[in-house]
N, CA and C atoms as a LAMMPS dump frame, in Angstrom:
ITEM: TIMESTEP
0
ITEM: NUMBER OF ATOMS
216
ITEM: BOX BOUNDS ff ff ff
-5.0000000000000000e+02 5.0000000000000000e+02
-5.0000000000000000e+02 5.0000000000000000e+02
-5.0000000000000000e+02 5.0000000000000000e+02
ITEM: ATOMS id mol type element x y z
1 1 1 N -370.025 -178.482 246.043
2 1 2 C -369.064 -178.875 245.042
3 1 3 C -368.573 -180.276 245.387
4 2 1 N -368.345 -181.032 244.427
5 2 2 C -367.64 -182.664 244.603
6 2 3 C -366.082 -182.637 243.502
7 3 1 N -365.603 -183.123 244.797
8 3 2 C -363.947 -183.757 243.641
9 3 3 C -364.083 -184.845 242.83
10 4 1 N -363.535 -184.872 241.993
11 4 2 C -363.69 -186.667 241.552
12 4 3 C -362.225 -187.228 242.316
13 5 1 N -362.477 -188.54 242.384
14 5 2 C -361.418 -189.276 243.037
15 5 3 C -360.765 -189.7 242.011
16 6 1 N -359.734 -190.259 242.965
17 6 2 C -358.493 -190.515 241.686
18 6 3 C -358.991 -192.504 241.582
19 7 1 N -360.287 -192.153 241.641
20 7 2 C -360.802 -193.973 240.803
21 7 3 C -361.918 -193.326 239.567
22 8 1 N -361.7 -191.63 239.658
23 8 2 C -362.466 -191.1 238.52
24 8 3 C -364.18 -191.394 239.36
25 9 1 N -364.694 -191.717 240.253
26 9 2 C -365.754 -191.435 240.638
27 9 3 C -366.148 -190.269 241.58
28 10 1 N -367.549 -189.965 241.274
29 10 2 C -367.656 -188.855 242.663
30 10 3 C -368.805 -189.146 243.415
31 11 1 N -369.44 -188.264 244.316
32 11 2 C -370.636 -188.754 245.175
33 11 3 C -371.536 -187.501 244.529
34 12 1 N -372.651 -187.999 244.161
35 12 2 C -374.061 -187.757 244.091
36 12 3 C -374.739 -186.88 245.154
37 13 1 N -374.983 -185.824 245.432
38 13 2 C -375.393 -184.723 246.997
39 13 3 C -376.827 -185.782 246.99
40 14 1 N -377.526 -185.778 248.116
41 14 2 C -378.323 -186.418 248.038
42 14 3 C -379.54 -185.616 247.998
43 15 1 N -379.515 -184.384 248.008
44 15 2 C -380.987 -183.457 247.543
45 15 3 C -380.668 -183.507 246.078
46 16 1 N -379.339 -183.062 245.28
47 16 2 C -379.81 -183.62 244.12
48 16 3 C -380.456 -184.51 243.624
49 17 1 N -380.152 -186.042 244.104
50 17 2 C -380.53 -187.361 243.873
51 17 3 C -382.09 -187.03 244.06
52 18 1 N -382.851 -186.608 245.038
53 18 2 C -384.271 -186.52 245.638
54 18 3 C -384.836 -185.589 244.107
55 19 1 N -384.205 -184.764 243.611
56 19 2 C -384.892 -183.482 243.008
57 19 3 C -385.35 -183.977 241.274
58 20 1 N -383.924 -185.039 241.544
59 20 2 C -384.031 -185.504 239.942
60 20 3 C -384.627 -186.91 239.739
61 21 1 N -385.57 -187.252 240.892
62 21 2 C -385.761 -188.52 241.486
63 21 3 C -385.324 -189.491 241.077
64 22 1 N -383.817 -189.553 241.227
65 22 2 C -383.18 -190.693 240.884
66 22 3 C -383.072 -191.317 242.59
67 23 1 N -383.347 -192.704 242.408
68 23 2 C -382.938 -193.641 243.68
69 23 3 C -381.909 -194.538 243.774
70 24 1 N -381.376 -195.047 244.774
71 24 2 C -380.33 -196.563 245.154
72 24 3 C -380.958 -197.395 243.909
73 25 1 N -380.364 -197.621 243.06
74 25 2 C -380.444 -198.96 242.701
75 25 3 C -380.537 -198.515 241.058
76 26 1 N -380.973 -197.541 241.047
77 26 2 C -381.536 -196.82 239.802
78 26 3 C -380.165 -196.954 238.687
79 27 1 N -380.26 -197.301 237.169
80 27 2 C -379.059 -197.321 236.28
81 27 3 C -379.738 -196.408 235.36
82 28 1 N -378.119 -195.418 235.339
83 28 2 C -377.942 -194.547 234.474
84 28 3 C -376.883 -194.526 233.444
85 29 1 N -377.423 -193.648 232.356
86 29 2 C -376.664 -193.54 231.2
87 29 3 C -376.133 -192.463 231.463
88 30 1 N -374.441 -192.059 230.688
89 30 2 C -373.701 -191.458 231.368
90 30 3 C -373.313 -190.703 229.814
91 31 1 N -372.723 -189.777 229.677
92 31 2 C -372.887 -189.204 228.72
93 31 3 C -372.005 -187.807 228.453
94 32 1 N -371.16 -187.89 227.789
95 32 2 C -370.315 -185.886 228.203
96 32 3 C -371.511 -185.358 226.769
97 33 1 N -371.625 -183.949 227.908
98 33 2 C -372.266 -183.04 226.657
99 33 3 C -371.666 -182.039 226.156
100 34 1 N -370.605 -181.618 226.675
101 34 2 C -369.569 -180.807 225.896
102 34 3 C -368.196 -180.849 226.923
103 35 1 N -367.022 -179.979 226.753
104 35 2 C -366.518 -179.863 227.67
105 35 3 C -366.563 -179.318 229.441
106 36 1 N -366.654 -180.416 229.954
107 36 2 C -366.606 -180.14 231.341
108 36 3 C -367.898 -180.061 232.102
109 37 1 N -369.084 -180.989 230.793
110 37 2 C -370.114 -181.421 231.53
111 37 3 C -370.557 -182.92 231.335
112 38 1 N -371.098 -182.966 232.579
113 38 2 C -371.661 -184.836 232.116
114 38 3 C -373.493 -184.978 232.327
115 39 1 N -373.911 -185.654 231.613
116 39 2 C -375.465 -185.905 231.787
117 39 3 C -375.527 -187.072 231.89
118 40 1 N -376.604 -187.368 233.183
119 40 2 C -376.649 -188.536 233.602
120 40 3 C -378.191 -188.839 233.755
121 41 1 N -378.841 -189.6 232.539
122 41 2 C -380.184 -190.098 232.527
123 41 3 C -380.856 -191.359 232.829
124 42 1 N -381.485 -191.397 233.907
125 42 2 C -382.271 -192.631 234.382
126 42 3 C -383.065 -193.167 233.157
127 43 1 N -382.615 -194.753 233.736
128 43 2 C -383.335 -195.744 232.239
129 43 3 C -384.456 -196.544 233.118
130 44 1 N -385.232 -196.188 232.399
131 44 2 C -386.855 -196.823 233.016
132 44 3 C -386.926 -198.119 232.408
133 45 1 N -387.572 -198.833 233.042
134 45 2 C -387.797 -200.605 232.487
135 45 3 C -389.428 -200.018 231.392
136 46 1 N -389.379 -199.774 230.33
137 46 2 C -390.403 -199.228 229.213
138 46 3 C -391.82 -200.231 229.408
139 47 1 N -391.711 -201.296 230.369
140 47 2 C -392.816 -202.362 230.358
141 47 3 C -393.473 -201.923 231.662
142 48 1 N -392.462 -201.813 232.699
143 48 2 C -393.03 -200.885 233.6
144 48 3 C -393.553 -199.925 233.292
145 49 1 N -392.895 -199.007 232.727
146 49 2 C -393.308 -197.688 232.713
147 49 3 C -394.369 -197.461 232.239
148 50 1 N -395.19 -198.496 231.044
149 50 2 C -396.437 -198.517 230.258
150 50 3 C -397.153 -199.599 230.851
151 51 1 N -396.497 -199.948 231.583
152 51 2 C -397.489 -201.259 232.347
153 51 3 C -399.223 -200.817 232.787
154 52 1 N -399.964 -201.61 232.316
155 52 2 C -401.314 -201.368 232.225
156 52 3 C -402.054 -199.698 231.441
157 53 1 N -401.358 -199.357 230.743
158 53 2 C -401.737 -198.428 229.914
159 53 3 C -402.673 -198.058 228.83
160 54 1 N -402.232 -199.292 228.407
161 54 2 C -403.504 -199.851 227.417
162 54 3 C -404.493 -201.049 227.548
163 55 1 N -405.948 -200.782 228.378
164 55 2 C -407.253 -201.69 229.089
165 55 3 C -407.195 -202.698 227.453
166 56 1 N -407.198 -203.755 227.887
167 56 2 C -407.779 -204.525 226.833
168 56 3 C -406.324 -205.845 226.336
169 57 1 N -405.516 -204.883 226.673
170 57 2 C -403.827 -205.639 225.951
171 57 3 C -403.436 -207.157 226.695
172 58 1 N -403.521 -207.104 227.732
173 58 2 C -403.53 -208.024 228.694
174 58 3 C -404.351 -209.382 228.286
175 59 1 N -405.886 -208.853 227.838
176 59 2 C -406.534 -209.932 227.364
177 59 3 C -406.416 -210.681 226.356
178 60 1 N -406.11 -209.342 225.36
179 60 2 C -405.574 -209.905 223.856
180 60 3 C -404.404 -210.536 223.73
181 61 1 N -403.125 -210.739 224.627
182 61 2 C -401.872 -211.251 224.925
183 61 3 C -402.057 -212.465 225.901
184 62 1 N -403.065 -213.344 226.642
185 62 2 C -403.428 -214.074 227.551
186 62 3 C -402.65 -215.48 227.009
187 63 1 N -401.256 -215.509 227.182
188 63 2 C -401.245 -216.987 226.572
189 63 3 C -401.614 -218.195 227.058
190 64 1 N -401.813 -218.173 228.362
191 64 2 C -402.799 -219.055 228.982
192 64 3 C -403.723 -219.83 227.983
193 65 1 N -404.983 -218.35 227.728
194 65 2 C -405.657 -218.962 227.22
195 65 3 C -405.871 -219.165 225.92
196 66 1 N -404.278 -218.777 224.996
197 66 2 C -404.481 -219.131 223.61
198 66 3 C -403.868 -220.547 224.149
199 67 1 N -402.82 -221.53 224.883
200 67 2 C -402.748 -222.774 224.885
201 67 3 C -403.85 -223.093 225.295
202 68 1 N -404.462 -222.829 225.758
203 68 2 C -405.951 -223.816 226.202
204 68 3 C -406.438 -224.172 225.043
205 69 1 N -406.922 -223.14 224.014
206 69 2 C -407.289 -223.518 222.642
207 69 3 C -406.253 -223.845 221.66
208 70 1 N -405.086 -224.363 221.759
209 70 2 C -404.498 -225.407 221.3
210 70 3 C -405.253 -226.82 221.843
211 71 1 N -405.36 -226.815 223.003
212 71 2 C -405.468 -228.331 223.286
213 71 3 C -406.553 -228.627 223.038
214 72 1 N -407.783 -227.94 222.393
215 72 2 C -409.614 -228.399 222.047
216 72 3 C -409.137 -228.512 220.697
């Protein structure tokens, strides 16, 4: 069980933290879902998270080499 402090924060158990693999550094959205509960959901960077997902995207997005063919 955790108190909240009187700055309204509390501490995180740290097997929870492991289970819901949230880490140090990690930002969450905070959220009441009814009375006398809170949900707290990790926000993924969406570029990461799909980063290299789709073979081919990378090439078709190369702005490198669309300025190159500006300059011919």
């Amino acid at each position: 069980m955790t108190k909240v402090s009187v700055k309204h924060q509390i501490t995180l158990p740290v097997a929870v933290m492991r289970e819901a693999g949230i880490e140090v550094g990690d930002e969450l959205f905070v959220r009441a879902d009814r009375e006398g509960r809170v949900v707290l959901v990790r926000e993924r960077d969406r570029i990461d998270q799909w980063a290299g997902s789709f073979p081919g995207l990378t090439a078709a997005t190369d702005l490198e080499g669309l300025r190159g063919e500006w300059d011919e």
